[in-house]
N, C-alpha and C positions, 0 to 999 in steps of 0.2 A: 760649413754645413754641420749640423749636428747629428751627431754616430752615436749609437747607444755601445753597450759592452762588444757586441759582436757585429757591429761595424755597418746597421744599417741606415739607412737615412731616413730620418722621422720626418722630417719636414717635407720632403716629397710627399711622403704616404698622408699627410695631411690634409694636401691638397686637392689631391686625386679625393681620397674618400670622404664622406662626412661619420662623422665623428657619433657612433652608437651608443644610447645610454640606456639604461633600464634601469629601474628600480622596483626591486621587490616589494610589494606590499601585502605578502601572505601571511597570513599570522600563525605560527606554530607553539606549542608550547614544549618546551623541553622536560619537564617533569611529568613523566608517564600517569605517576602516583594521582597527581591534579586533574589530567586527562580522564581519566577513568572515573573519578569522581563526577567532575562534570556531566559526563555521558551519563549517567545514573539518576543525576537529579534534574538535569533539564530534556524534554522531551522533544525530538524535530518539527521542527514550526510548521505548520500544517498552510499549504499552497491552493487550497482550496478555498473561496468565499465562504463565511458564516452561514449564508442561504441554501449556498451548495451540500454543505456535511447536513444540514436541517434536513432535507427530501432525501438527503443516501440514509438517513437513520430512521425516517416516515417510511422509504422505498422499503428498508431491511423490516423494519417491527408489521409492516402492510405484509409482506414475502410470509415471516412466521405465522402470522394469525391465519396468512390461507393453504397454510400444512397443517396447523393444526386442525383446522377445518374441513382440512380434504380427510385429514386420517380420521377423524368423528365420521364424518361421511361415509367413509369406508366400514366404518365400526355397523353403524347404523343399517348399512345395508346387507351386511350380514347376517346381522341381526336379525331382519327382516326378510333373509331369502331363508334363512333356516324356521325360523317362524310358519311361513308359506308350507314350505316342505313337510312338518309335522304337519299342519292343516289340512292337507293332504293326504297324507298318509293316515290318519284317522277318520277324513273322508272316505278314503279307499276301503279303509278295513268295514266302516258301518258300513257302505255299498256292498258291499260282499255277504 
């Protein structure tokens, strides 16, 4: 039989188990310096279809145009309540 250093028997354990391999296939880079660099210049690849970022960037600039439209709105109608108010109030005063 075959005994390794410390006298156990490799050829039983052979048999009994099957025999695991793996292979790494990650890619690392060991030079930080390179690492850092890369990160800088390339940007993460965007997981969304072309059609999809199209309507989230229609959806978003559609969202802005109806704030800025609500705060005109708002603008306008203050505008327009303080308007009234004088109109009134110089109503009141000729009534008197």
């Amino acid at each position: 039989m075959a005994r390794d250093i410390f006298g156990r028997d490799h050829r039983k354990k052979r048999d009994d188990e099957a025999e695991i391999r793996v292979t790494d296939r990650r890619r690392i880079l060991l030079d930080d310096d390179e690492n850092t660099d890369r990160d800088t210049e390339a940007e993460s690849p965007s997981l969304k279809p072309s059609y999809v970022e199209e309507l989230e960037a229609r959806t978003k600039a559609a969202e802005q145009k109806t704030l800025e439209v609500q705060s005109r709105f708002e603008q306008l109608r203050k505008q327009l309540q303080s308007e009234t108010d004088e109109t009134r109030r110089r109503l009141n005063r000729a009534a008197d």
